[in-house]
MIDOSE-1310 file (N, C-alpha, C; in nm, 2 decimals, decimal comma, always signed):
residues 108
xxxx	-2,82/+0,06/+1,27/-2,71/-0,03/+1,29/-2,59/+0,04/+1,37; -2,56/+0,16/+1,37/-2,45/+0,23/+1,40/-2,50/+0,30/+1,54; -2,64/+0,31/+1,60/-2,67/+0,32/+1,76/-2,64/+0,18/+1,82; -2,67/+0,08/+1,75/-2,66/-0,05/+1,83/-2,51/-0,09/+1,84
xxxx	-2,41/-0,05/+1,74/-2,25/-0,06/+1,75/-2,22/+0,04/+1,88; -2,25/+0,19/+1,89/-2,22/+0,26/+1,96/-2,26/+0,25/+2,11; -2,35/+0,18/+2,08/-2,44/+0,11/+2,24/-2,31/+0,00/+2,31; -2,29/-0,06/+2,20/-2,15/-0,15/+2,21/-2,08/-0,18/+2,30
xxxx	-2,01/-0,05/+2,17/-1,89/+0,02/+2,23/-1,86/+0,08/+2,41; -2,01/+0,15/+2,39/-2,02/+0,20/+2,55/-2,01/+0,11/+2,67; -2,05/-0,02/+2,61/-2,10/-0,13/+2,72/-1,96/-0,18/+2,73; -1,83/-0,18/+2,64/-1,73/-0,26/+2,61/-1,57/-0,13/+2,71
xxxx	-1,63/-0,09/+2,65/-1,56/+0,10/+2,75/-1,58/+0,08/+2,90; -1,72/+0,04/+2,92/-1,78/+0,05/+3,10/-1,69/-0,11/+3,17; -1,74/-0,18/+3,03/-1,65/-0,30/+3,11/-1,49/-0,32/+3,13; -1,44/-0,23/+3,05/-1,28/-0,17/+3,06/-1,23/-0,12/+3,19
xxxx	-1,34/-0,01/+3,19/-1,30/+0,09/+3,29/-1,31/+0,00/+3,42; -1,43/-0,05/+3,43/-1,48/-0,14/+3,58/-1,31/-0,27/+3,51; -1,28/-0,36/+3,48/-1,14/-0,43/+3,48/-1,03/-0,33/+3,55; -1,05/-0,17/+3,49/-0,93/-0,14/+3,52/-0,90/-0,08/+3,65
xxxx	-1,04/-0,05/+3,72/-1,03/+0,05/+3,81/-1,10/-0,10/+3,92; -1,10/-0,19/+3,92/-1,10/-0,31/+4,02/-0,97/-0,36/+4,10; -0,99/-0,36/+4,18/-0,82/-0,36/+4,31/-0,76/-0,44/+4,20; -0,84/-0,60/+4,21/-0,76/-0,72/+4,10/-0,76/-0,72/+3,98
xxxx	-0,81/-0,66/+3,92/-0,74/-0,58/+3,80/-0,62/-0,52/+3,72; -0,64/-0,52/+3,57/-0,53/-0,45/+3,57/-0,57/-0,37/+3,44; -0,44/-0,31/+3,37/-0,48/-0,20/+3,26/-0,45/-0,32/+3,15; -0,36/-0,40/+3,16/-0,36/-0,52/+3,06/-0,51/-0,58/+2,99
xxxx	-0,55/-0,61/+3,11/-0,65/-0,69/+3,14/-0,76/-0,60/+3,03; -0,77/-0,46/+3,09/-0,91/-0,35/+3,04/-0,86/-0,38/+2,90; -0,74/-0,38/+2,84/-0,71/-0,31/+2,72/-0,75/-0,41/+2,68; -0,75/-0,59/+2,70/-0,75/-0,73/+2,64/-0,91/-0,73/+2,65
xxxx	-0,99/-0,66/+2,73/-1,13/-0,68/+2,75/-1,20/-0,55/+2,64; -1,13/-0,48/+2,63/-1,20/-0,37/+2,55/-1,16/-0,43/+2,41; -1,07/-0,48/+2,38/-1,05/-0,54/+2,20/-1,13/-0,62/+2,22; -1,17/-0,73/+2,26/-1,20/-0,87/+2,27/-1,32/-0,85/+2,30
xxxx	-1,40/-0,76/+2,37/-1,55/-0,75/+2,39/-1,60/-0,65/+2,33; -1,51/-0,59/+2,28/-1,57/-0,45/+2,17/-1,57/-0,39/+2,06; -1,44/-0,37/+2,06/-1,37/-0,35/+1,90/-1,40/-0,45/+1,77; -1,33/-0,57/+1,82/-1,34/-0,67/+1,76/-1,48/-0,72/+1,61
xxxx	-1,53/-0,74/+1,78/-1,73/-0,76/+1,75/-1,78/-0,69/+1,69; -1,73/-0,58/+1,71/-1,81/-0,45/+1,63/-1,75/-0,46/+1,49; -1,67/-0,42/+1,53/-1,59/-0,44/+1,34/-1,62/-0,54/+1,27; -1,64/-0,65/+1,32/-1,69/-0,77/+1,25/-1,85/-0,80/+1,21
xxxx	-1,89/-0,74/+1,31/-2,05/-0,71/+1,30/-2,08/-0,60/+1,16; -2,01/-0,49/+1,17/-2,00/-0,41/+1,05/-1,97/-0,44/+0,93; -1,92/-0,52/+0,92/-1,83/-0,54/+0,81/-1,96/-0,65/+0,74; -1,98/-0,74/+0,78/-2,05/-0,84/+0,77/-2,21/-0,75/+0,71
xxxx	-2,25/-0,69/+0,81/-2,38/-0,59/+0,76/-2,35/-0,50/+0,68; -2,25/-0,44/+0,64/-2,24/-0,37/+0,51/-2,20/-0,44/+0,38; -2,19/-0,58/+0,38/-2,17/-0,64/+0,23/-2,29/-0,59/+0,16; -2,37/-0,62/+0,19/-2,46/-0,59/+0,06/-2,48/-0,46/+0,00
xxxx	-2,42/-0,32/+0,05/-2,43/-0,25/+0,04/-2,31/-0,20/-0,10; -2,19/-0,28/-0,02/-2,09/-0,30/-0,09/-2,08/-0,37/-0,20; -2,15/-0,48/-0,18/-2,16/-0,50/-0,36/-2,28/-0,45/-0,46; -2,33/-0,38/-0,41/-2,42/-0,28/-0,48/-2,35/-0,16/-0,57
xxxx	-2,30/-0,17/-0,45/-2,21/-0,02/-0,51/-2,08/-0,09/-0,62; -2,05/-0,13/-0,54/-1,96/-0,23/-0,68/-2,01/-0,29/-0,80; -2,16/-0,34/-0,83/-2,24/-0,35/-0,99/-2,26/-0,23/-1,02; -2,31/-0,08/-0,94/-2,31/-0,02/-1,00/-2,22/+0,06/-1,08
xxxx	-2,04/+0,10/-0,98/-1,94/+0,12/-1,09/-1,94/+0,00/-1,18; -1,95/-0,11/-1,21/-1,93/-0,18/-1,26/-1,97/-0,17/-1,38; -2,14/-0,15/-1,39/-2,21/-0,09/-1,45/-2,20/+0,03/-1,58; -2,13/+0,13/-1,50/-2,11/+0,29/-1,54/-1,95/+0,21/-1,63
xxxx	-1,91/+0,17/-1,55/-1,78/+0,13/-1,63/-1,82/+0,08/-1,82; -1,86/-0,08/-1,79/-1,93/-0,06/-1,90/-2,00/+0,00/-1,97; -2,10/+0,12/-1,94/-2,13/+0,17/-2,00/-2,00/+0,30/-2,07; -1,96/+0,34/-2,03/-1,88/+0,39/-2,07/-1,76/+0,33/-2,17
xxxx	-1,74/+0,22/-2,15/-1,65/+0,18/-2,27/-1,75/+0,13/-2,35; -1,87/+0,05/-2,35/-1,93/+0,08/-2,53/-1,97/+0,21/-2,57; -1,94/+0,29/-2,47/-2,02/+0,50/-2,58/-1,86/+0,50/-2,62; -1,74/+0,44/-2,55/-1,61/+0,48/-2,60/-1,60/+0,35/-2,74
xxxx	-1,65/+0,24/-2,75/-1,64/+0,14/-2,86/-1,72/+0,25/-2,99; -1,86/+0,24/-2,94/-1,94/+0,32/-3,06/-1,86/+0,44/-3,10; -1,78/+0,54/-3,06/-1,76/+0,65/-3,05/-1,65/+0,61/-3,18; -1,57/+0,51/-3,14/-1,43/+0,46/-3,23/-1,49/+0,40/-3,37
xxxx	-1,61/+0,36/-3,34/-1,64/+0,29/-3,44/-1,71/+0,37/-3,55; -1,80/+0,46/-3,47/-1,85/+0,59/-3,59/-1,72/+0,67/-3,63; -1,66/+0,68/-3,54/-1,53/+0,75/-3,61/-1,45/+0,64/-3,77; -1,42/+0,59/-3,70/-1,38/+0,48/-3,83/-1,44/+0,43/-3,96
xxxx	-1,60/+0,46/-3,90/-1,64/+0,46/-4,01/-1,69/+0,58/-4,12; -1,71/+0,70/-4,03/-1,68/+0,78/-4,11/-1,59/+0,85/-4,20; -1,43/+0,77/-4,19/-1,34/+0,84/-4,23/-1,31/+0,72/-4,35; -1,39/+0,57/-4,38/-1,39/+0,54/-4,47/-1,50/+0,58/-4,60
xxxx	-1,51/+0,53/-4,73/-1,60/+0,60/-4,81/-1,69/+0,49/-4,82; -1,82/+0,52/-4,84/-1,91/+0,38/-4,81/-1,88/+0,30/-4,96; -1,99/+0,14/-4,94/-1,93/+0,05/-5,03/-2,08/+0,08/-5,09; -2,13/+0,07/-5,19/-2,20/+0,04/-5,28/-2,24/-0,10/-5,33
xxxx	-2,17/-0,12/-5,36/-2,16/-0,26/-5,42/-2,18/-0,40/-5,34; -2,24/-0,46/-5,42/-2,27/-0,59/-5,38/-2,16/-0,73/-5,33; -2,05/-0,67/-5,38/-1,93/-0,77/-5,33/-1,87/-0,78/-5,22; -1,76/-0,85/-5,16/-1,70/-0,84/-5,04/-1,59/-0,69/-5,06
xxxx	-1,61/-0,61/-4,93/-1,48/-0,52/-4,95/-1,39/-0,53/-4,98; -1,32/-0,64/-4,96/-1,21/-0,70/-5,05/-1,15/-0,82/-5,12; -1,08/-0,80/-5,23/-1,06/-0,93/-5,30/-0,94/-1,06/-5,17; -1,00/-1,18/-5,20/-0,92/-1,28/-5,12/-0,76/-1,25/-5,15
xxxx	-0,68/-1,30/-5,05/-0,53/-1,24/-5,08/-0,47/-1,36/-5,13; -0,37/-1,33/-5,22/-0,35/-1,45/-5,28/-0,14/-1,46/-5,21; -0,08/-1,59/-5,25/+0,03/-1,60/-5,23/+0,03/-1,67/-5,04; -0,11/-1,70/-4,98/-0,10/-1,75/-4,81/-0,03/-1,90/-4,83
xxxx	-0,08/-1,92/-4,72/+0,04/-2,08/-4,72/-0,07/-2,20/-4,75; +0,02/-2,29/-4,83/-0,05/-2,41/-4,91/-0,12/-2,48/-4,82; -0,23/-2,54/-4,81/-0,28/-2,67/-4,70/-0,19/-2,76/-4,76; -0,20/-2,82/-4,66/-0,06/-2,97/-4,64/-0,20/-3,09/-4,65
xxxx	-0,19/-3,15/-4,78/-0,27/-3,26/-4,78/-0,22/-3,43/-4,76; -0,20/-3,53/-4,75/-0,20/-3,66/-4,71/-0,15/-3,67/-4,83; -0,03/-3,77/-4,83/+0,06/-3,80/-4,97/-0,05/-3,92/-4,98; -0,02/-3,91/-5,19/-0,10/-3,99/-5,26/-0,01/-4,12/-5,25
C-alpha cells in the first residue's frame, strides 16, 4: 500500500516540477497541482485503507480494557468478601427494615 502511495507522490512531485518549471506556468499553480493531485488523494486513500486496521486495534484495547476491569471487579469482590464472616444459616442476611414509608392505598 505505501509503494503504491510513494509511486504517487513521485508522479504528483514530477507533475509539480514540470507546472513549475513550464514558461506558462507558475509556482501557484505547482503548489495547487501537487495538493490537489497528490497529497490530498493520498491521504485520503490512506486513511480509508487503514480503517480496518484501526478498528481492530480499537476491539482489541477495547477488549484488554474490559478485561481488566472484571480482574479489577473480581479482585474488589474477593476482597469484600473475605473481610466479611461467612453466613451459615439458612435465612436472608438480613432482617427486613422496619419503620419505610406506608403504601398509599385508594380511600375506602
Amino acid at each position: 500500500m505505501y509503494l503504491v502511495a510513494i509511486g504517487w507522490m513521485y508522479v504528483a512531485m514530477m507533475m509539480a516540477v514540470a507546472e513549475a518549471t513550464h514558461p506558462g506556468g507558475s509556482l501557484l499553480g505547482a503548489i495547487v497541482t501537487f495538493f490537489l493531485y497528490g497529497a490530498l488523494p493520498v491521504a485520503l486513500v490512506i486513511y480509508v485503507l487503514g480503517t480496518p486496521q484501526r478498528r481492530k486495534a480499537r476491539q482489541v484495547q477495547e477488549a484488554q480494557d474490559d478485561a481488566a476491569a472484571r480482574a479489577a471487579g473480581a479482585a474488589a469482590l474477593a476482597q469484600s468478601n473475605s473481610s466479611a464472616e461467612p453466613d451459615a444459616s439458612s435465612h436472608a442476611p438480613s432482617a427486613a427494615e422496619s419503620g419505610g414509608i406506608a403504601a398509599v392505598g385508594k380511600p375506602h
